[in-house]
N, C-alpha and C positions, 0 to 999 in steps of 0.2 A: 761152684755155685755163683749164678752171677748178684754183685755188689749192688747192692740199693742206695740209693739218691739221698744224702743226708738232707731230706726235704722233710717240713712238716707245715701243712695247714697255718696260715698263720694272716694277721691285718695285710698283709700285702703276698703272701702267696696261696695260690689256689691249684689244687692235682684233679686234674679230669682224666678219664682212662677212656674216651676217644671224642672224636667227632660228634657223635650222634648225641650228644648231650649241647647240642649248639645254643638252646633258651637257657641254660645258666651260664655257657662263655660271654655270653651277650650280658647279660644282668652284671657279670663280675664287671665285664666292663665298664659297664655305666656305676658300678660301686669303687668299683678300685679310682674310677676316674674323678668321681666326689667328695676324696679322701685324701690320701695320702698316692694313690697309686699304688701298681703291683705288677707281679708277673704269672702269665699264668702257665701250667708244663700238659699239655694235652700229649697221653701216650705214655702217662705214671700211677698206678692205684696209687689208694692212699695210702700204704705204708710205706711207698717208694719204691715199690718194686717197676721196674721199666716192663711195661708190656707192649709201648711202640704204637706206632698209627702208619694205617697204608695209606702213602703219597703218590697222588698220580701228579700229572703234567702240568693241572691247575689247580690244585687243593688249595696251595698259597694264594690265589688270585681272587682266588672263589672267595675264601674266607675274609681276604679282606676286605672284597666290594660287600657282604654280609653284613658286616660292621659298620662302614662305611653307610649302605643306605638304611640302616637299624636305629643309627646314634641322631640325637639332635640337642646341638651342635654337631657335626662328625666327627670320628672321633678314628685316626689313624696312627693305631700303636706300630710298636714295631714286631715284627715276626720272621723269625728263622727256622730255620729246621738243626735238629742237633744228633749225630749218633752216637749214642750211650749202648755199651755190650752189645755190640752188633747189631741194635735197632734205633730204628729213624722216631724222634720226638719233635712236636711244633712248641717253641718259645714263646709266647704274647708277653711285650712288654708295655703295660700302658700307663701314662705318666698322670698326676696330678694334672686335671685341666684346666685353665687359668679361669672357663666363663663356664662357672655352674650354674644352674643343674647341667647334667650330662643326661638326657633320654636315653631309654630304650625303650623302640614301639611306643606304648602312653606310658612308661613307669618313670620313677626315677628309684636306686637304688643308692643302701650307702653301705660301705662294708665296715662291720662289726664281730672283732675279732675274728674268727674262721667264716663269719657265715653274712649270706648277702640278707639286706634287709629291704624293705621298700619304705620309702619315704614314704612321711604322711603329710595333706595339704599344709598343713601350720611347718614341717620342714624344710618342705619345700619352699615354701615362702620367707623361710626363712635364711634358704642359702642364697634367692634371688635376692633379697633385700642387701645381703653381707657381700656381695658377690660385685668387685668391683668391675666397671666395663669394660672389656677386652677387646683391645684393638692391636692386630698383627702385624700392622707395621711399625706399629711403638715398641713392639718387644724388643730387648735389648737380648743380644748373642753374644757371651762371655767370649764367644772364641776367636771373632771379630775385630780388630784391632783397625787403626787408622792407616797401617801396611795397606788394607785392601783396601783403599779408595785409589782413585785415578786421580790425583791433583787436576791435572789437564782439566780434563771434564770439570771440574769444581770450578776452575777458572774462565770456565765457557760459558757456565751457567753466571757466572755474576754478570759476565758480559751482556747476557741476554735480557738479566734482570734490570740490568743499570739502560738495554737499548729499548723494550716494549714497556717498561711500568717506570720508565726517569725516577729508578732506585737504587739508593745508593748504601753500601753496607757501610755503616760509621763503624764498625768495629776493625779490629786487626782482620787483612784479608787472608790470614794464614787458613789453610785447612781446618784445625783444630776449630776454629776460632767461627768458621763460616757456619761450619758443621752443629756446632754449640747453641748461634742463633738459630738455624735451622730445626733444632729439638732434635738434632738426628743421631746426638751419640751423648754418651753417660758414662762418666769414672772412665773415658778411655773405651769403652766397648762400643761399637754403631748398635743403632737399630736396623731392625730388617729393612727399613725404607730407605736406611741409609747406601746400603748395599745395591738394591735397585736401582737407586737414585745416580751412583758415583760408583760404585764396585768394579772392580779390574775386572772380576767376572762372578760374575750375580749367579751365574747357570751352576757352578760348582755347588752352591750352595740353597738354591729354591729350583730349581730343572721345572717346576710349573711356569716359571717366567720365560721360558722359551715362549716367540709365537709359531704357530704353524697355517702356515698360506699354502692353497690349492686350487688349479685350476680346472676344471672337471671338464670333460666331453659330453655333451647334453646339457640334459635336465637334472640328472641323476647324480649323488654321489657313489660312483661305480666306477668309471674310467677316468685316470689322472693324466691329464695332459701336462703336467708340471708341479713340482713340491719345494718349497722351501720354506726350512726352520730357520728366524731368526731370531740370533742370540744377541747380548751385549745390555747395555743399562736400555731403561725403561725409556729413556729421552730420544737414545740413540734410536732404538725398534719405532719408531712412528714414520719418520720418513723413508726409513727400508723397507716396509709394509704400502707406506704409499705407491713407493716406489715396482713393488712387484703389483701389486694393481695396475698401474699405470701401461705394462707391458701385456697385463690380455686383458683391456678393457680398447673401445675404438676413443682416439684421441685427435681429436681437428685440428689445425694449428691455421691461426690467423694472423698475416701479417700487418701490422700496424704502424707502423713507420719507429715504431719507437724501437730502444738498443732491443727490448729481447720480444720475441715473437707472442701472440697471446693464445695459450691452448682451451679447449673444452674437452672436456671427459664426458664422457658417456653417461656418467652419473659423474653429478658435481661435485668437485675437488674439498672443499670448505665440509661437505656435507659427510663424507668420505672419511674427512682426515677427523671430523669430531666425532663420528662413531667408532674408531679405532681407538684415539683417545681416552674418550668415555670407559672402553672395553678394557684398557690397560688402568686406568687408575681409580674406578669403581668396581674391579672384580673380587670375586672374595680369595686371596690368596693360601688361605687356610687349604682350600680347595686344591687339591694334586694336578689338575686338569690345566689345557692350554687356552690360553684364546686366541681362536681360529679364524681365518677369514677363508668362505669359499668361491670362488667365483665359478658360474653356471653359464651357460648360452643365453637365458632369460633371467637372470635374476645375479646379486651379490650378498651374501650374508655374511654376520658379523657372529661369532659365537662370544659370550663372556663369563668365564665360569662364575654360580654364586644364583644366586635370585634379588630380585630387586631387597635394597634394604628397606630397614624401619617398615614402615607404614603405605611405602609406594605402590601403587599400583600402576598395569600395564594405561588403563585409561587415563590415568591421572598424566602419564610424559607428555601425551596431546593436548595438555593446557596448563596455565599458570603451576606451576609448583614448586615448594620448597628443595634447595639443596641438601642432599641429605648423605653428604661424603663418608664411604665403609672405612675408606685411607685417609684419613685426618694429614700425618702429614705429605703422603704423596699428592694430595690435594692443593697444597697450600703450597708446595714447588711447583706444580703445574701450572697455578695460577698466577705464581711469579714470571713464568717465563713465558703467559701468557698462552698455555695448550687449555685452559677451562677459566671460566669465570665466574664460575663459586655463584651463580644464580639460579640455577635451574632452568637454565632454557637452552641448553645445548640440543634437544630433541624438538623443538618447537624450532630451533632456526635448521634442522635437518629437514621438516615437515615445509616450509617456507623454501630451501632452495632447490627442494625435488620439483614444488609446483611451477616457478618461476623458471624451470627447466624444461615442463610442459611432462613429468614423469610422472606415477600417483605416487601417495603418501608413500614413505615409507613404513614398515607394518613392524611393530614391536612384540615380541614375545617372551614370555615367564616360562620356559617350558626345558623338562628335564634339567633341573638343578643348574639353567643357563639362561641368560639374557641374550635374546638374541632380536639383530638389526636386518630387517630384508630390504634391498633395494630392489625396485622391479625396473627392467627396463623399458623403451617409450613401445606404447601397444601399438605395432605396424597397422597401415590404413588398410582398409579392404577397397583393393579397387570395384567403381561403379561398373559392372561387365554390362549393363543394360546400356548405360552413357555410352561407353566403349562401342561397341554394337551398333547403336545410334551413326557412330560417328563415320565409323567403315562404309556403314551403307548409302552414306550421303556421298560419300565420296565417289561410290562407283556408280551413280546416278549419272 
């Protein structure tokens, strides 16, 4: 006889006996998420007896993008598959969320003893109001230690700070110490911005911090003429990103008498580099996803996972508007070493060197859970074929 699961129903554990019961795995989530957190055993009755769930190829993927576009905030537990007496079971572990409520669809739910409940407006209001604001780069990573930092890099950065903003750190220039003023570590543990910021390797630990660059054949993303993922801290990836634009984009080079020669890009350099920027220290990292740059035969876009925060909208980046930083402190190192300047007008001076270029605007978009930057490039002239014409037959006159 086979052995049952010493499982029972409880504030943080929940038995479903398969799939197809996917509107309460969803609600648990957004209750276990409200709470304390839990786990949920999909492929167990409830006495614990293992009845299993059949797993194809994408079951795993399936269910998590379900979740994923269900939850708001998102909400990305962890899930395994487990085999118990010769049958296959799926795992959901989903942790206490830091920034309640936790949505599903319009509800919000909260778990009470064995069973999910639905909040009501007065509780809901009441966990926004208790609910202090979550920002993922402040989160502190018990596991994280001052090991993982790059000294090097910390010492490049003060360099940078003390050469573009004439600042100078009065405190001890030790690690510890830089790190401290910076708000980027706590009892000895970094924060996650710390890690992006100065980490020997950031990718170990957030893999959404890779970028990925591509150059496409046409119009279409369909045929890749070239790929590259780059890894490394958040400071480092801006010029590597330049840098692979820079190779299938058309680049003039003007001699000037002076030591280095003066180039143009095809779309302006300054414009380029604050949209990548932007892309890397405004995106929402909570978010699994990369940000992308594609380059097209007509066109260059910028992908940036997250949607615009606060209150922004896509109309508002074409005029005056407030700064409104997701990453508090990757903000406030960018603006040290002079990659942003914390006023909001980093898309108004995009909008200004596209024209000044003779290029159109660039076109901003909110679409599919991304921010995205399109550069178009200059609209070829139609030659006069009547002029033309004109002119041959004057000649054979």
């Amino acid at each position: 006889m086979a052995k049952k699961l010493q499982l029972i129903e409880s504030e943080s554990v929940e038995l479903k006996t398969s799939l197809a019961e996917r509107q309460e795995i969803l609600e648990t989530i957004s209750a276990f998420s409200n709470t304390i957190g839990g786990t949920i055993y999909i492929g167990v009755e409830p006495g614990g007896e293992v009845s299993g769930v059949d797993i194809g190829n994408r079951t795993i993927e399936n269910l998590a993008n379900e979740i994923k576009q269900n939850t708001d905030p998102k909400v990305f537990p962890t899930i395994e598959i487990r085999e118990i007496n010769g049958k296959e079971i799926i795992v959901i572990k989903a942790a206490e969320y830091p920034a309640k409520p936790v949505w599903v669809k319009d509800k919000v739910f909260l778990r009470v003893g064995r069973s999910n409940q639905r909040a009501s407006a007065e509780k809901i209001r009441q966990l926004i109001y208790e609910n202090k604001v979550f920002k993922w780069d402040s989160e502190v990573q018990p596991k994280l230690k001052l090991s993982d930092i790059n000294t090097t890099l910390v010492k490049s950065f003060l360099q940078k700070v003390e050469e573009e903003r004439n600042t100078i750190f009065e405190s001890s220039r030790s690690t510890a110490k830089v790190l401290e003023k910076l708000n980027l570590i706590e009892d000895n543990h970094l924060r996650n911005a710390a890690l992006l910021l100065f980490g020997k390797n950031p990718q170990k630990y957030f893999v959404q911090s890779e970028i990925r660059c591509a150059k496409f054949n046409g119009t279409e993303p369909i045929e890749f003429a070239d790929i590259q993922v780059i890894r490394g801290t958040i400071i480092e990836q801006v010029p590597d990103v330049l840098g692979f634009i820079r190779r299938h984009i058309s680049v003039a080079a003007q001699i000037t008498g002076e030591a280095e020669r003066k180039e143009t890009w095809e779309y302006p350099k300054e414009a380029l580099r604050e949209a990548v920027i932007n892309a890397v220290c405004h995106r929402s990292y909570e978010d699994t996803g990369n940000v992308q740059v594609r380059i097209f035969d007509d066109r260059l876009e910028v992908w940036s996972p997250g949607s615009l925060p606060g209150n922004i909208t896509v109309e508002m980046l074409k005029k005056d508007h407030r700064s409104t930083p997701r990453n508090e402190l990757i903000a406030r190192c960018f603006y040290l070493i002079k990659y942003i300047e914390q006023w909001g007008t980093g898309t108004n001076r995009m909008i200004k060197l596209c024209k000044e270029a003779g290029l159109p605007e660039p076109e901003f978009l909110d679409r599919e859970g991304s921010v995205i930057v399109i550069f178009k490039r200059k609209p070829k002239r139609k030659k006069n074929i009547a002029k033309l014409l004109s002119l041959f037959s004057l000649r054979d006159v």
